[in-house]
N, C-alpha and C positions, 0 to 999 in steps of 0.2 A: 421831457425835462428831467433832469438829475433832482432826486428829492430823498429822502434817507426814511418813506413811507414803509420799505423793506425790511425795514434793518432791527432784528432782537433788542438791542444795545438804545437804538432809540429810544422803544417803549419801556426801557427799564430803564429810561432818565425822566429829563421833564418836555416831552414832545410840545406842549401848549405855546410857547412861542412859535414854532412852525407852523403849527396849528392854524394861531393867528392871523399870520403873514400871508396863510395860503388861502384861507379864507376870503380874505380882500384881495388876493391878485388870480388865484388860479383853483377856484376851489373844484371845478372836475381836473384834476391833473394827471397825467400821464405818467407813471414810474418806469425809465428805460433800461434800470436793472433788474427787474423782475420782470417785466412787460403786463401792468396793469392798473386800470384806472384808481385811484383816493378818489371818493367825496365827502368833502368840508362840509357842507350846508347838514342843516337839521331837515329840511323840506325835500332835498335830496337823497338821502338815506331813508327817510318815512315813505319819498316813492318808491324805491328800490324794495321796503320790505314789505311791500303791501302789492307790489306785484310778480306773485313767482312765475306768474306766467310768461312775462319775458326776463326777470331774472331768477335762475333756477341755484337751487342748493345741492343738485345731483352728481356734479364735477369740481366739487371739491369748495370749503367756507375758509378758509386758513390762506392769508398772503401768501401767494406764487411764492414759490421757493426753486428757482432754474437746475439748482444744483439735485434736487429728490423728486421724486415722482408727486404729485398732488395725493394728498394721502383722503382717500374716501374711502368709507366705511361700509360698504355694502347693505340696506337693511337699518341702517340708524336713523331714527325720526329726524335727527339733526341734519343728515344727509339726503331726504324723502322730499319729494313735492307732493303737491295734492294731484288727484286723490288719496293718494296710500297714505298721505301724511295725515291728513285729518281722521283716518281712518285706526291711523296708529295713535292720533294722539287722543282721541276720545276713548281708550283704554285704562290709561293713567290720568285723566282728567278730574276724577269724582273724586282721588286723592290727595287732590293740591288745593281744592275748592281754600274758600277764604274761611267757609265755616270748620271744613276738614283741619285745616290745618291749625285755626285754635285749640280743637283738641289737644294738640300736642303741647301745648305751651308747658303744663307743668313736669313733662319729661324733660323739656329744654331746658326750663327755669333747675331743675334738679341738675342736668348736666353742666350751665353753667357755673352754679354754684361749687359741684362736686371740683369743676378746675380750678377754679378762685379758693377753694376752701386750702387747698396745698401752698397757696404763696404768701410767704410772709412780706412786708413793705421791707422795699429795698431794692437793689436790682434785679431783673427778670428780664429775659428773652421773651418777648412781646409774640411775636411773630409763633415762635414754638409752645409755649405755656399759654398761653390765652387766644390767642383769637384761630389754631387750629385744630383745638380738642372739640367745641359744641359743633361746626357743623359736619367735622367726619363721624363725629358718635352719633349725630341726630343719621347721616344715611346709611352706618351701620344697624341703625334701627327699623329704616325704615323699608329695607332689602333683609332683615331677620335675617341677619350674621351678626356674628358674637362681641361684644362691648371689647369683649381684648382683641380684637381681630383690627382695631382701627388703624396701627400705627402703619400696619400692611396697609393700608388703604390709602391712608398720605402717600407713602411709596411709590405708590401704583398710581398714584394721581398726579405727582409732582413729575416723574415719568414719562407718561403720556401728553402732560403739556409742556413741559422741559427741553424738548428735543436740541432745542441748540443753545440749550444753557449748557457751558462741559464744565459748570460744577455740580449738574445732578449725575452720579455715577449709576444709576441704574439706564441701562438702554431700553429706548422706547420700545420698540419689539419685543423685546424680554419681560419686562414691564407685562406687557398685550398679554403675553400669553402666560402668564404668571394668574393674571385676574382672569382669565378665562378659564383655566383649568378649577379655580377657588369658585367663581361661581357656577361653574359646571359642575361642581360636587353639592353645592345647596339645591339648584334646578332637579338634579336627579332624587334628592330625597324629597322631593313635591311631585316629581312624575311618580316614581313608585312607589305611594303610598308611605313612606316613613314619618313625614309630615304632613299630617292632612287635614289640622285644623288652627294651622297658620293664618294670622288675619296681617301678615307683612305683604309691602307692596308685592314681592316677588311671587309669593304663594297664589295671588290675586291672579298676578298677569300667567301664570302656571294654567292657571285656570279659566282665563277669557279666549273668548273667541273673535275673531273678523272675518265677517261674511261667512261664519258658519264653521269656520276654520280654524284650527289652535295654533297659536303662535309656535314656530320653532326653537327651537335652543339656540339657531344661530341668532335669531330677531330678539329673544332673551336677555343673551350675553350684552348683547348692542345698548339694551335697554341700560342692562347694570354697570355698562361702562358710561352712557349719558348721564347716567344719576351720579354717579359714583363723583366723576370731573368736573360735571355743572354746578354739583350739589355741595361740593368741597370746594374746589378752587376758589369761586367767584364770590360766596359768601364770608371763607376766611378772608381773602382780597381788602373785601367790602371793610373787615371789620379790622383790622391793619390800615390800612389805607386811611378809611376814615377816621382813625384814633388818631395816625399821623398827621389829619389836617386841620385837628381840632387841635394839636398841643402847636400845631406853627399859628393856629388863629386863637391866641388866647382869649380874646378877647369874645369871640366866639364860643370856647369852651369853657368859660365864664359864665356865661348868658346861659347855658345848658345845664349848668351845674344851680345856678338858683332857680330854674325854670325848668323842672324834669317833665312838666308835661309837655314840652316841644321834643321832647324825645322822637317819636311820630314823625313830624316835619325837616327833626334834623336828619333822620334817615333817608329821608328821598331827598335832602339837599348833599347826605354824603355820598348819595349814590351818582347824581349827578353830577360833581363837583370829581369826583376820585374814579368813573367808568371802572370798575371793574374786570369790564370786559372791555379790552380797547378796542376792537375791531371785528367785523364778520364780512366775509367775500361769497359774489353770487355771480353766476356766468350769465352773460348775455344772452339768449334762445332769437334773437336777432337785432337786427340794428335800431338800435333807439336813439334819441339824439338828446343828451340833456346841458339844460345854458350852453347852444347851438356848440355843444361838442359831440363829436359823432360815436358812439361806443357800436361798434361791429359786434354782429352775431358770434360766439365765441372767446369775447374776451371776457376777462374779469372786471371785476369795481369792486372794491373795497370800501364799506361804511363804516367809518373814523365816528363812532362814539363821543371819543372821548373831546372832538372838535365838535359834532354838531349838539353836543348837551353845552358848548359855551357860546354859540351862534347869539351874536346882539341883536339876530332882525326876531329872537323868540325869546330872548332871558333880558333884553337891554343891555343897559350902560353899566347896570353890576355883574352879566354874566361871568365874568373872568374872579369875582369877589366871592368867599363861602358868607352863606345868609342861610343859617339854621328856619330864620322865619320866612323865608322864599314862600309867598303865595299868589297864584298854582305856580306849578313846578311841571311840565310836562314832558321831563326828561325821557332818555331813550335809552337809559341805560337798561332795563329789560329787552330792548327790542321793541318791536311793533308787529302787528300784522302776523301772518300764519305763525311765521318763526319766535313769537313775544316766548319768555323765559317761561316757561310750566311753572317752573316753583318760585318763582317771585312773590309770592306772597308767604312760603317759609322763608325768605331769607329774609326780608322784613321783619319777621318776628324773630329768628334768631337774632338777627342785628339790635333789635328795640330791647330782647332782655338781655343782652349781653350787655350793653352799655348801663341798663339801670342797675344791672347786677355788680357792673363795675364804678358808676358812680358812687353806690351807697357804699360800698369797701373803702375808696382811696379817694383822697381829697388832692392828692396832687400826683399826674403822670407827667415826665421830662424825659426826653431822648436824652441818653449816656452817649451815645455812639451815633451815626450813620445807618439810616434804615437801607439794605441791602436789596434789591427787585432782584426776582428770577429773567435770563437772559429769555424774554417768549416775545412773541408779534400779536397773539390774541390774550394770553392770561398774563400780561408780567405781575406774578405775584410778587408780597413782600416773602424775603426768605429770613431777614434777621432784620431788627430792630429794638434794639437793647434799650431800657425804660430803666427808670426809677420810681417807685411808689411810693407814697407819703399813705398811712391809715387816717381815716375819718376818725377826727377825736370827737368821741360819744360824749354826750350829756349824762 
């Protein structure tokens, strides 16, 4: 069946109409311009990521693209089945924990403030000025590279998930090895000795072993381009996206602005409600059959997020409505199962003090303009989104 599951330009519009449609008529469907399966259901993507053992992430997680090779990364956790994968990711595990990453809060609360403290009420680029400074400064910090070094790091990041956006003018490739050769020069002053009492993730993973063995500079690199794109992309995303769905549901962002201690709950309802991440793809390791459709050993299936976080047989009759107070909420916008987001519990928090940090400044945000999405099939970030700010008149 012809379905536009493929298509860049889709996911940088409003795909949840199709969503919907597809959902009640054909939600394992077939895409016969790429050649591979969508699944709609929430119950269907939750089996798919709970089982790598017949669905693997080793040939590639990004919708078929006919026209380029499946771009796999040799060596990246995000690319690894278990065992190797659990084995990778119990390395960086102890620094994501929930208590770990409270630590960081008053570096973030500091970061965000330092961005907000430059904007006066008025116009502002949304998208550029607020919601992409905290999370590339928080994993320039957390990879110990330089606070000025960030803007490189959007580059490198918008880059790598950009590829068939042709208004991001740096080339994916180019991009690659741009960051590789940058963090190939921090890796070597931790191998020999010039930094040896770094307590950044990088210096850590410099220094861990698996199964007795030291990680290589190629498994490294992998590392700091996961962090780098998961850790940026999908949290600025988060935090655009979700501002934008707060000022189209006023009445919603309303309810938040007298009610800051829903802050918490509005965040997993913006994460659900806005997917982040619109999509992850897993190959077949052989024939499975799901809602008596046949998926062959070798093909792909692609788990649509941003449809099974609005599934009515798990969210009901208001799934498709934003509800700050949604309770539970057992959305999938992190993922599930082996692959669930590592730092999902930093981007919660970045998320939760950027918006308090943003509430108590400005008492009223209104789009100026058209929020702009980057042309991508997994990250359509926002790229511009022009605002107007009102300041909170003080007592």
């Amino acid at each position: 069946m012809t379905n536009p599951l493929h298509s860049p330009a889709f996911y940088a519009g409003d795909p949840y109409p199709t969503f919907r449609e597809l959902r009640a008529t054909d939600p394992v469907c077939w895409n016969d311009t790429a050649g591979f399966w969508g699944l709609l259901k929430y119950e269907d993507v939750r089996f798919v990521s709970t089982n790598p053992g017949l669905f693997s992430s080793a040939k590639g997680i990004t919708v078929p693209d006919p026209s380029i090779p499946n771009p796999v990364l040799d060596g990246s956790l995000i690319f690894t089945d278990p065992p190797r994968h659990r084995q990778l990711r119990k390395l960086i595990n102890a620094g994501f924990t929930r208590r770990q990453v409270a630590i960081l809060e008053p570096k973030l609360r500091a970061f965000a403030r330092a961005a907000l403290d430059g904007l006066d009420p008025g116009d502002v680029e949304f998208a550029e000025q607020i919601a992409a400074p905290l999370p590339t400064r928080m994993i320039a910090e957390l990879l110990g590279a330089p606070d000025a070094d960030w803007e490189r790091f959007r580059t490198w990041s918008d880059a790598t998930v950009g590829m068939d956006d042709p208004d991001v003018e740096l080339d994916t490739f180019a991009a690659l090895g741009q960051l590789y050769e940058y963090f190939g020069e921090l890796i070597a002053l931790r191998r020999n000795g010039t930094l040896t009492d770094g307590d950044d993730l990088l210096s850590v993973l410099v220094a861990a072993e698996v199964d007795g063995v030291r990680l290589s500079d190629a498994d490294l690199l992998q590392f700091c381009l996961l962090l780098l794109v998961a850790g940026n992309e999908t949290t600025r995303n988060l935090i655009a996206l979700g501002t934008l769905a707060l000022i189209e549901h006023p009445d919603q962002f309303r309810l938040l602005r007298e009610n800051p201690g829903l802050i918490g709950s509005a965040v997993e309802e913006l994460l659900r409600f806005t997917s982040p991440v619109a999509n992850m793809t897993r190959c077949a390791t052989e024939d499975v059959e799901i809602r008596g459709r046949l998926i062959r050993a070798g093909q792909y299936v692609t788990m649509l997020y941003g449809s099974a976080n609005r599934d009515e047989e798990v969210f009901g009759p208001t799934a498709e409505a934003l509800d700050i107070t949604r309770n539970p909420n057992p959305h999938l916008a992190f993922g599930c199962g082996e692959h669930s987001c590592l730092g999902a519990q930093l981007a919660r928090l970045e998320a939760r003090v950027l918006f308090e940090e943003l509430l108590t400044r400005f008492e009223h945000i209104e789009l100026t303009g058209a929020a702009v999405r980057m042309q991508a099939t997994m990250v359509p970030g926002v790229r511009q989104m022009p605002v107007r700010l009102a300041a909170t008149v003080r007592a």
